[in-house]
Residue, then its C-alpha position, 0 to 999 in steps of 0.5 A: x903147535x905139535x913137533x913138527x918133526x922135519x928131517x934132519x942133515x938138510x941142506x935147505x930149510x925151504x924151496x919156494x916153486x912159482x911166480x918169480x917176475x919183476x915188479x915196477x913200482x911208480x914214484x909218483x905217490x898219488x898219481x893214476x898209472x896213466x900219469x905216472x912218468x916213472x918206476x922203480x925196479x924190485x923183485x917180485x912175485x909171491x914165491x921170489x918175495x918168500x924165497x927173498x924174505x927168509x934168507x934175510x931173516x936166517x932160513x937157507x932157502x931156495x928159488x924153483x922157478x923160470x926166468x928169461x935169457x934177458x936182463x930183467x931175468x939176471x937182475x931177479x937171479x941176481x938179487x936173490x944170490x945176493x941175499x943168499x938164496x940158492x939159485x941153481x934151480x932157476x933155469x934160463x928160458x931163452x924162448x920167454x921173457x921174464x914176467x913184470x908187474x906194473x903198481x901204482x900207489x894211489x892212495x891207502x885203499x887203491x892200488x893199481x897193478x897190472x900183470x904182463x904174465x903172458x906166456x912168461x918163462x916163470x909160467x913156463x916151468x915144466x915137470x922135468x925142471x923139478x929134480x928128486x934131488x934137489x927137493x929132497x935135499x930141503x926142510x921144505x918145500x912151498x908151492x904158490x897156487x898160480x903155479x897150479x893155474x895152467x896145465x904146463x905148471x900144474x904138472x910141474x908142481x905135482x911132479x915136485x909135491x910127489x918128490x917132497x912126499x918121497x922124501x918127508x919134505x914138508x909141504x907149504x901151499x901159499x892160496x896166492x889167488x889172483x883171479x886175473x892170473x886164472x882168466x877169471x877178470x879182465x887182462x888189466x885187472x889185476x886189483x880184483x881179489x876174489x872172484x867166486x868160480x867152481x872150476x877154481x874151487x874143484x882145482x885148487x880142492x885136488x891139491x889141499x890133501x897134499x899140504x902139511x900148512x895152508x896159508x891164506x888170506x879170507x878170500x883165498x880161503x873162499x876160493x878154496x873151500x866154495x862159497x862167500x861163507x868162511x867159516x863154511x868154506x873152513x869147515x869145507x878145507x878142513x873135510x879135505x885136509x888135515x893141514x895146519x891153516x893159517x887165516x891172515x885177517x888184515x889189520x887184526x892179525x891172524x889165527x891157526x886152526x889146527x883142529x876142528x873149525x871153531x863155531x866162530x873164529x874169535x872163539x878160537x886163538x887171534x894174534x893180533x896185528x901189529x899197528x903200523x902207518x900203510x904205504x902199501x899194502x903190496x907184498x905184505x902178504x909175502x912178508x907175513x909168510x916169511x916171518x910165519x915160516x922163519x918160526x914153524x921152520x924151527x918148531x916155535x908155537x902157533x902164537x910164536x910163529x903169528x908173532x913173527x909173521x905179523x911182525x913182519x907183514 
């Protein structure tokens, strides 16, 4: 990885902008969530999990995002300032209640979930909640994709893409798709991982010149760049964006693509995964970011940074 050249006397290395919500895991190991006959209460939502993960491994980050004026909405605030991310951009939304998550553990391939995200406060993030001063005071700033998936957040994430490039904040899209979140699979679906859908192609296509690192899994990459063909859809983001692309591979690992997109992805660099007995898979995407971000943060190499990052996740 070239000098990534961040700007210097920041207060924050990074901001984390989007889904912040509750995430209710069942104890009954094995069990349909028809069966279960109880949760566990964590934090969740892909952009609260980086926020939470980075702090823990040293970068001073920062939450963007809504919660409701209810308990579930002070436990997530809560849980944040206790690892030591910074709060004060979490603004209370006393019309919405905070969003939640229902998960499942079935076995090691299946993993139920249901999202109660309807009209929630972290969808309710507006453009005037995004303040000049507080991006420009971050290293950073990363924005999940379902917080460009409705008008209301799109036009937040913007406004907070258009601060970050005033003042040389470094830009980071997580792809984080979830077609159920895009109204593209049924209300209870939330396993599906990829659905095909020009109109999402076009709209995620508008933002990808904006970003300096792009991060996603093979489908996310999919969607982003059309098709069901990932080199293709590569060679189609990489038309759009000059950015840094970083591809998860699961159980092998990952690769950063900084160039031209290679006639085949083993004929450029794979850092392999680390082997690790699963439990869930869930979040695991979340962590691999924070340990890949708690390396470009500080200028460290492509292998450095896939190194932590699938260390972590």
């Amino acid at each position: 990885m070239g000098q990534t050249r961040f700007a210097t006397g920041r207060d924050l290395d990074l901001i984390c902008l989007g889904r912040l919500g509750v995430d209710l895991y069942s104890q009954q190991v094995g069990a349909r969530l028809e069966d279960v006959s109880s949760f566990a209460k964590y934090l969740g939502g892909s952009s609260a999990n980086i926020a939470f993960g980075t702090a823990r491994l040293g970068l001073r980050s920062a939450m963007l995002s809504r919660v409701g004026d209810d308990h579930m909405g002070r436990f997530l605030t809560e849980s944040l300032a206790r690892e030591g991310c910074d709060v004060s951009a979490i603004t209370v939304d006393p019309q919405r209640l905070t969003a939640l998550v229902l998960l499942g553990l079935k076995d090691r391939e299946t993993f139920p979930l249901v999202f109660y995200r309807e009209n929630c406060a972290d969808m309710a993030l507006r453009a005037e909640d995004i303040a000049p001063a507080f991006i420009a005071s971050s290293k950073a700033l990363l924005i999940t994709g379902t917080h460009f998936s409705t008008e209301g957040v799109y036009q937040a994430s913007v406004q907070a893409l258009e601060y970050a490039e005033q003042h040389n904040v470094k830009r980071i899209l997580d792809i984080d798709y979830r077609p159920v979140l895009w109204g593209l699979a049924g209300k209870a679906d939330g396993e599906t991982r990829f659905v095909e859908d020009s109109k999402v192609t076009a709209h995620v296509q508008s933002i990808l010149p904006r970003f300096d690192l792009i991060v996603g899994t093979e489908e996310e990459f999919l969607i982003a760049g059309g098709g069901t063909d990932l080199l293709a859809a590569l060679r189609a983001v990489r038309a759009l964006t000059v950015a840094t692309l970083v591809v998860k591979l699961g159980s092998q690992g990952c690769t950063v693509i900084q160039g031209q997109i290679p006639a085949r992805l083993e004929d450029g660099a794979i850092y392999p995964g680390v082997r690790v007995e699963v439990l869930n898979v869930l979040g695991a995407g979340d962590a691999f970011m924070s340990g890949f971000l708690s390396g470009w943060l500080k200028d460290a190499s492509d292998e450095r940074c896939s190194q932590l990052a699938n260390a972590c996740g």
